[in-house]
DRENFI-964642 format. One line per 2 residues: their letters; for each residue x negated, y, z of C-alpha. Coordinates in steps of 0.001 Angstrom, whole numbers. Example, Ala and Ser with C-alpha at 12.3 -4.5 7.8 and 13.67 -1.06 7.14 Angstrom:
2
as	-12300,-4500,7800  -13670,-1060,7140
//
This chain:
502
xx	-52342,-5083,132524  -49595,-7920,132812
xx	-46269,-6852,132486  -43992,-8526,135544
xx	-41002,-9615,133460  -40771,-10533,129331
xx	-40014,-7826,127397  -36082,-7619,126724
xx	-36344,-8483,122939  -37946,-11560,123565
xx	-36190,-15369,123958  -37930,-16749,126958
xx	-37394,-20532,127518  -38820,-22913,130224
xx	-38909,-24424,133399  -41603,-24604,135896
xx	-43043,-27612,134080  -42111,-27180,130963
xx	-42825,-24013,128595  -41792,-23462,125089
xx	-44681,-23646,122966  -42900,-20918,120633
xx	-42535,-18384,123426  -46033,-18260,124514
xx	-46928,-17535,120842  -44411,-14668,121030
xx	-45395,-13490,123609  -49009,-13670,122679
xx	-48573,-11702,119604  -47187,-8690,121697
xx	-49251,-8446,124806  -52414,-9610,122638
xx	-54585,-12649,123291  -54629,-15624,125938
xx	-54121,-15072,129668  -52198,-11974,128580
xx	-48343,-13472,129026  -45955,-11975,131351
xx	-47168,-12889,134902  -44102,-15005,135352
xx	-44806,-17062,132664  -47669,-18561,134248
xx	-45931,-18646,137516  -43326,-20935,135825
xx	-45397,-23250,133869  -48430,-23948,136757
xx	-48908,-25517,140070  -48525,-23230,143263
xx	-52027,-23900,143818  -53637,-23303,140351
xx	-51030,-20208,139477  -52654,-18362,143104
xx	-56080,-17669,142389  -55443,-17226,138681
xx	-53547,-13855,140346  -56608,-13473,142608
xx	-58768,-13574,139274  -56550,-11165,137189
xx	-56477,-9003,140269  -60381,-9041,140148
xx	-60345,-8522,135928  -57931,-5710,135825
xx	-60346,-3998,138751  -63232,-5000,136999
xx	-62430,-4092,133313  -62436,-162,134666
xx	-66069,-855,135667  -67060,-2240,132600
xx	-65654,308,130303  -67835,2861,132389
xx	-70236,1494,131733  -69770,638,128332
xx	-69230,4256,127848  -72897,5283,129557
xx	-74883,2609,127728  -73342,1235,124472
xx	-75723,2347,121313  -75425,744,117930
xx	-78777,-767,118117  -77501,-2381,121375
xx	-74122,-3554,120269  -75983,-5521,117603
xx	-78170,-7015,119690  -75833,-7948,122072
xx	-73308,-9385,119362  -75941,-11529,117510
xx	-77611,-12739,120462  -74438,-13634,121672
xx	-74808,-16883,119104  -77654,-18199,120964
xx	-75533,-19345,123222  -72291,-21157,121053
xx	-72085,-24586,120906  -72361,-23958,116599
xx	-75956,-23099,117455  -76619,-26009,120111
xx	-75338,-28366,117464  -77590,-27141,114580
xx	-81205,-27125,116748  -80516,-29919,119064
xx	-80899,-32521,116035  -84003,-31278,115682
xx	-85861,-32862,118830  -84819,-35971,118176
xx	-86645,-35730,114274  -89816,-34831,115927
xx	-90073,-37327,118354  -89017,-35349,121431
xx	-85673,-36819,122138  -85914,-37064,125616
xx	-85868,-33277,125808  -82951,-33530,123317
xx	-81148,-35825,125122  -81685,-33738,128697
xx	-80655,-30746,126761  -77833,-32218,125459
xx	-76307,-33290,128628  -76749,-30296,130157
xx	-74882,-27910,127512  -72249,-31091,127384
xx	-71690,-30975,131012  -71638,-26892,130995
xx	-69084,-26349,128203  -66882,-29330,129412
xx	-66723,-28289,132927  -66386,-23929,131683
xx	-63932,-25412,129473  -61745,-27552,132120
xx	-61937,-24795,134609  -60829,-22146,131745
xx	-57655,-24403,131148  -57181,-25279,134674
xx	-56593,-21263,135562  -55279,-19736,132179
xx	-57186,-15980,133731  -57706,-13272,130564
xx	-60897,-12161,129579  -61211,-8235,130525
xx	-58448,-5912,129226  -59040,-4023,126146
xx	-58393,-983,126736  -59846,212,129011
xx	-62625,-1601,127668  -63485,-2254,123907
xx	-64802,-6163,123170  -67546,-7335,120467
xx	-67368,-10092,119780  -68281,-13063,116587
xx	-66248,-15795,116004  -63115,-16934,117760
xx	-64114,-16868,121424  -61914,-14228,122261
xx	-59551,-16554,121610  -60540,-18418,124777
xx	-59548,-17708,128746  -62242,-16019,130282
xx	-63256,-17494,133703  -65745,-19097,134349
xx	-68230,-17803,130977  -69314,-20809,129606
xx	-72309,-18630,127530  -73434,-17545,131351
xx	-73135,-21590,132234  -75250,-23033,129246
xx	-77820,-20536,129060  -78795,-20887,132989
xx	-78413,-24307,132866  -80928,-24536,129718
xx	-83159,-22272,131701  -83706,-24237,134595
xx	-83657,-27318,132221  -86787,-25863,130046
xx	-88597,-24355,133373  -88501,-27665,134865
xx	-90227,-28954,131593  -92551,-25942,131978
xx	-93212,-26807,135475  -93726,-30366,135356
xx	-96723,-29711,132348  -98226,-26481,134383
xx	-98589,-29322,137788  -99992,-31670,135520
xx	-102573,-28733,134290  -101092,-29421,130614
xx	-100517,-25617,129858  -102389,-22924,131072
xx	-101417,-20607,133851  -100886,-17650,131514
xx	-98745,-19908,129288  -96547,-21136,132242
xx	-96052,-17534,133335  -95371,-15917,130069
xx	-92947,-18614,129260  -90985,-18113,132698
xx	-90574,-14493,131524  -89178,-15103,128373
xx	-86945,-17689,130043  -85500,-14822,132316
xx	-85175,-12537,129685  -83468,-15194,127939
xx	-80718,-15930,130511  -80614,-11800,131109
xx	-79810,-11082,127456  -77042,-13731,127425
xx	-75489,-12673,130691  -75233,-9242,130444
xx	-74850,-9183,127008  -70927,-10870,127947
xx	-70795,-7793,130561  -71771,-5087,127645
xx	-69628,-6822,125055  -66903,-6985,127947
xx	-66005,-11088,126690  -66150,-11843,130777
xx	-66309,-10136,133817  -68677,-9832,136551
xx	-67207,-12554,138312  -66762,-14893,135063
xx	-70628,-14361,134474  -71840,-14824,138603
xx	-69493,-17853,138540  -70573,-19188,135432
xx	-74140,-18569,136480  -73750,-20726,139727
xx	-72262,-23199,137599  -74845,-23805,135021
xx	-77278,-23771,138303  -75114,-26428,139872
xx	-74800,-28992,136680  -79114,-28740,135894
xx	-79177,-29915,139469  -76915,-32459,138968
xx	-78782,-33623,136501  -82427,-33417,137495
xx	-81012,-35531,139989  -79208,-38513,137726
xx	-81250,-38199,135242  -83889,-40855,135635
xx	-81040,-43434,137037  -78335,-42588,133854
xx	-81849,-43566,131399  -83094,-46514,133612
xx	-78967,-47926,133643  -78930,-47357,129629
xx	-82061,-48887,129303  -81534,-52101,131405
xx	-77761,-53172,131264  -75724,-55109,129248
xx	-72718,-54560,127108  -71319,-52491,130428
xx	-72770,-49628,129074  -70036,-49138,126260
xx	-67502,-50936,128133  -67351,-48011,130579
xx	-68808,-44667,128696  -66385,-45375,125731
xx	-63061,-45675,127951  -64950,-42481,130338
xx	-64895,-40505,127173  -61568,-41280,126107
xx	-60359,-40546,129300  -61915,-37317,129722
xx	-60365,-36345,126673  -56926,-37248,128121
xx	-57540,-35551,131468  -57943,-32245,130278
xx	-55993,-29920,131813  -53302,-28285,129008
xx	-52813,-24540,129182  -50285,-22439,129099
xx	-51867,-20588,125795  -53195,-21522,122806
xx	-56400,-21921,123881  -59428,-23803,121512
xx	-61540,-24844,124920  -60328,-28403,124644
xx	-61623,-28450,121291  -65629,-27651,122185
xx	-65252,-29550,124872  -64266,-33074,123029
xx	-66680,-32335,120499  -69907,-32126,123045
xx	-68931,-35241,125279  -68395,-37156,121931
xx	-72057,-35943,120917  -73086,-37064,123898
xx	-71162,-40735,123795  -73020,-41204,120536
xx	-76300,-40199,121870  -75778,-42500,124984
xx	-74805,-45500,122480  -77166,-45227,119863
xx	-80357,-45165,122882  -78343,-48269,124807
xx	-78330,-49698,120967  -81990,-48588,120515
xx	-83336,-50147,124044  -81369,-53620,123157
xx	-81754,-54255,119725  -85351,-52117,118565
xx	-88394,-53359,119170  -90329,-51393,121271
xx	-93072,-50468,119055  -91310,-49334,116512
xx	-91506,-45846,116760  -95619,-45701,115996
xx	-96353,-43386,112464  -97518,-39629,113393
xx	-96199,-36851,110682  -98822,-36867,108217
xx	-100825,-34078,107955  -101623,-31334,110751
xx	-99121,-28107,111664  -101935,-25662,112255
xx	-105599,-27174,112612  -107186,-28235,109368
xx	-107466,-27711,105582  -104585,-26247,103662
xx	-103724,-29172,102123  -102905,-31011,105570
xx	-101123,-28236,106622  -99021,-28207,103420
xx	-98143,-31629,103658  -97083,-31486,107461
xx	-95184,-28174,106821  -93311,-30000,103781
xx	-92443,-33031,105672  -90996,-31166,108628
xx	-89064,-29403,105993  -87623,-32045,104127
xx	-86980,-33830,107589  -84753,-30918,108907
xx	-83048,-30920,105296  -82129,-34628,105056
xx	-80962,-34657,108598  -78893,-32008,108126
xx	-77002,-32193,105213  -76922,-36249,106166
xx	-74484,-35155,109257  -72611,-32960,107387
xx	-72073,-35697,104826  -71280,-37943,107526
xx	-68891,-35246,108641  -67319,-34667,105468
xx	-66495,-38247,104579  -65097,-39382,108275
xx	-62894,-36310,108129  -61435,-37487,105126
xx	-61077,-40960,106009  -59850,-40377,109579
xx	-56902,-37574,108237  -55692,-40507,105832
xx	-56332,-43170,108128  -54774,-41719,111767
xx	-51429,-40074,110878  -49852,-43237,109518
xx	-51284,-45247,112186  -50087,-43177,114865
xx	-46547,-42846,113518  -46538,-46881,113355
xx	-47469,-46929,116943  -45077,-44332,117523
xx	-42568,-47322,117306  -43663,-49539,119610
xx	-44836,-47394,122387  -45306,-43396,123326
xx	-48056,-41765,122409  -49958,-38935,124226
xx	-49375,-35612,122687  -51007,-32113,123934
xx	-48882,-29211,124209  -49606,-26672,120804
xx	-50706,-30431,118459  -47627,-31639,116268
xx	-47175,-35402,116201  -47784,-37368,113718
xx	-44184,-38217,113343  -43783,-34425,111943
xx	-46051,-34441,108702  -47589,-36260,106157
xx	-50916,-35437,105914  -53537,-33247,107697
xx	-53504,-30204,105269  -57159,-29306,104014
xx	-59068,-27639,106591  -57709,-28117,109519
xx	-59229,-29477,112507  -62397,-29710,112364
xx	-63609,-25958,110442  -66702,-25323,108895
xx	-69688,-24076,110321  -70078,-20300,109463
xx	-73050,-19535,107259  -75368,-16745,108815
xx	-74808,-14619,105616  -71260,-14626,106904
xx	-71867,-13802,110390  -72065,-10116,110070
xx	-68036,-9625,108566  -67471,-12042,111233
xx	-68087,-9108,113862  -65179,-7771,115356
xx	-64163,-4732,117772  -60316,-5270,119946
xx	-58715,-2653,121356  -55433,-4277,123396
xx	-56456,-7377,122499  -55999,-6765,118203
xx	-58974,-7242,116156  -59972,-4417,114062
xx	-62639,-2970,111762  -63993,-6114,110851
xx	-63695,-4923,107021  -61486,-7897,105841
xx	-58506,-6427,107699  -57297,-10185,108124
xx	-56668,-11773,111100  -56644,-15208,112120
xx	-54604,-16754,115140  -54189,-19597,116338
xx	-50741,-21360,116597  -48518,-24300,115822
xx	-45095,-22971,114297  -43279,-20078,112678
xx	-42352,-17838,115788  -38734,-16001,115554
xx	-38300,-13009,117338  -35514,-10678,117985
xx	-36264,-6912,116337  -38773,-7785,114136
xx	-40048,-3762,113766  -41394,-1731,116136
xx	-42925,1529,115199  -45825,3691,116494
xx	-44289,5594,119216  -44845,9730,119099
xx	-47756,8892,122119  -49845,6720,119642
xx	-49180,3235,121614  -49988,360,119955
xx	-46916,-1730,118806  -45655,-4792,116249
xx	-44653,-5279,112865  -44016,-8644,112570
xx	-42318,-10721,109849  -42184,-14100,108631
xx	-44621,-16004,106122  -41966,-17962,104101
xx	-42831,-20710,106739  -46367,-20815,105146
xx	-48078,-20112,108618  -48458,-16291,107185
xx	-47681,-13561,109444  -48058,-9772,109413
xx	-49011,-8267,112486  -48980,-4327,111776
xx	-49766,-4096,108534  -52754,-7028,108541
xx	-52020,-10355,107609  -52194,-12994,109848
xx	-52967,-16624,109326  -51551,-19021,111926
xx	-53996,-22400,112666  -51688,-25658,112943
xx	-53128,-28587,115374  -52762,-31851,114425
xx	-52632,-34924,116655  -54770,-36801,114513
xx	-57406,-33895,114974  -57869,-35054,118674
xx	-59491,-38762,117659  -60948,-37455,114317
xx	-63167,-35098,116474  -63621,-38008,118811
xx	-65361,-40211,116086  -67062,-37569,113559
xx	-69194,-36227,116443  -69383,-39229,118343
xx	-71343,-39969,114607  -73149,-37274,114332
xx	-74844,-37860,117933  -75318,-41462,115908
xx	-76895,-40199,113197  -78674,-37360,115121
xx	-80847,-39336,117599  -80635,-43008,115852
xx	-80373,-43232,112025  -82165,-40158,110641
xx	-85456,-41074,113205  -84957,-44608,112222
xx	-84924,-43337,108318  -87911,-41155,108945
xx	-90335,-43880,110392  -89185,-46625,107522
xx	-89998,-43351,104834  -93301,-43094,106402
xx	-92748,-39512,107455  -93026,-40550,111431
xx	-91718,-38280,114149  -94350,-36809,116454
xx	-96727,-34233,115011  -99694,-35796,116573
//
């Protein structure tokens, strides 16, 4: 539950448009995890309108997180909480950006590039309405959270997992639909699939109820949402291809400056929040995606795209099969390790190249700067990394799982923590000690300004933003949309290997 005023021991400093970035780490560290501040704090640093019905929402979460934990208490199981947790991935943008390449390497990229848009769309719009409202996810205790990754890190409402996985739902039963009308699948096959498609969508949604990462209303919302965008863009669809595929050099002129400028717009929270991050990263995908098939229209002759994969996936001789099966493979490996190269390098050139060029511009006019990212004028170089992090292996997922209880990670089996952050936070009485009623409380102490922290008794690492992170992210996956639906097909069909099956 929020607490109505700062705890005493605490420096609080800001104005109702301007909140010290320090204090709302302080403050995050005690009452444990975004959303969770001292309900004045957000009453200080947002708009009348946007601090109201983030008090309607909490009012709903703090209601709704005794539901949950009853029924977390009458249904959770091991074999559940596993299923729940891992499924869970099926529906992170690290997922979405490791299968989506692989559409456009077997010919189907204008299912990729529907899909695309629609998961873009969904985790940019979650993600703007997350930031826009600053509302927790469901209070631990009463409830306990599972969770992988960092997204507990992020607000809670609206649940962008809820908003992609309707939205690809609806996306792959109108795909379903529009072969079963055209008698290209069977009855059976258009049935079963719808099942699967709703089991799909079920698994997902509840699964952020049973893991307690949203609410009831940050799932129905989020649900409506997804619903809403797939309509959206059954609608535009056919006009956003037929304007890429007949204009002129409008076509970067105004999605280059849209991206940039949807980057800019949005909104800044009052936490720490790593929304804005996802969010850049899919409408960059999707700029390069949207270049690279204006480039491809223009510039590409038509019939270029005409070599089948060699070979057969399941229908004849073993040694047709063998060589289809090996193609596809060596396809999927190229491709991907040729965006993470691509990734690799433009990280390394853009962290060298950015920071000096922003603090020259830094002269001559003022820069943008979000709240939580240091300016360029404040370092040297962007330490190793930072910004842009790796994508977790699947060997590493399962030490990746983590249980909170009042908001702290625990019994993850590395007892170390990782938050995120921007500077070494001071606070008044550093110790405070497990009170005789077993409450949870803080131990914190400084990391010999190393970005080190102990948090009682586990070790906490604090992630640094960097401005230059904001355009690096910009142009890496602005690339690897480049090299995703442009070069590697391109590569395939000149090495022969083609792109449709048959």
């Amino acid at each position: 539950m929020n607490h109505a005023r700062p705890p005493p021991d605490v420096d609080f400093v800001g104005e109702k448009t301007s909140l010290d970035e320090t204090t709302t780490q302080d403050l995050n560290l005690i009452h444990g995890g975004v959303g969770r501040l001292p309900d004045e704090v957000y009453e200080r640093a947002l708009p009348w309108w946007r601090y109201a019905v983030r008090k309607r929402i909490v009012k709903t979460v703090e209601w709704e997180s005794k539901v949950l934990a009853n029924m977390q208490h009458c249904v959770r199981t091991p074999f559940l909480d596993a299923y729940f947790v891992y499924t869970s991935s099926l529906g992170t943008h690290t997922f979405f950006m490791t299968v989506l390449p692989a559409f456009f390497f077997f010919g189907y990229s204008e299912v990729g590039r529907g899909l695309l848009i629609v998961l873009a769309l969904g985790v940019y719009a979650s993600s703007f309405i997350k930031d826009i409202f600053c509302a927790p996810r469901p209070f631990a205790p009463p409830v306990t959270r599972l969770t992988i990754g960092t997204h507990h890190l992020e607000y809670g409402f609206p649940s962008t997992h809820s908003t992609n996985s309707m939205s690809i739902a609806l996306f792959f039963f109108t795909q379903i639909y529009r072969l079963y009308v055209t008698s290209s699948i069977s009855t059976s096959t258009f049935w079963t699939s719808t099942i699967v498609l709703l089991f799909y969508v079920f698994s997902i949604v509840y699964g952020r109820l049973y893991t307690a990462m949203h609410s009831f209303t940050d799932c129905l919302f989020g649900v409506l949402l997804g619903t809403a965008l797939w309509a959206m863009h059954t609608w535009c669809e056919d006009y956003v291809s037929a304007w890429l595929h007949e204009s002129g050099w409008i076509v970067p002129a105004a999605i280059i400056p849209l991206c940039l400028l949807l980057v800019n717009r949005h909104p800044q929270p009052v936490d720490d929040c790593p929304c804005f991050e996802d969010a850049i990263a899919f409408m960059s995908v999707v700029l390069g995606e949207f270049l690279t098939e204006w480039c491809m229209a223009r510039y590409l002759a038509k019939d270029f795209f005409v070599l089948t994969m060699p070979g057969s996936p399941f229908n004849g001789i073993w040694s047709d099969m063998s060589l289809w099966w090996s193609i596809a493979a060596a396809k999927m490996v190229v491709g991907v390790l040729t965006i993470f190269a691509w990734r690799i390098f433009a990280k390394f050139l853009l962290h060298r190249i950015l920071p000096p060029t922003f603090r020259f511009l830094s002269h001559l006019v003022t820069l943008p700067n979000r709240r939580f990212y240091t300016p360029a004028t404040d370092y040297t170089n962007v330490p190793p990394e930072k910004g842009l992090h790796p994508i977790p292996s699947v060997i590493d997922l399962p030490g990746m799982v983590e249980m909170e209880v009042d908001g702290v990670p625990i019994g993850n089996g590395t007892g170390h923590i990782r938050r995120r952050g921007i500077k070494d936070i001071k606070l008044r009485g550093v110790a405070r000690s497990t009170s005789a009623k077993g409450e949870k409380s803080w131990d914190r102490r400084e990391g010999s300004g190393l970005g080190i922290e102990e948090m009682g008794g586990k070790q906490v690492d604090v992630v640094k933003h960097y401005d230059a992170d904001v355009l690096t992210k910009v142009f890496v996956y602005c690339g690897i949309g480049i090299v995703a639906s442009g070069v590697m097909p391109i590569v395939f069909e000149l090495f022969g290997w083609g792109l449709r099956a048959v």
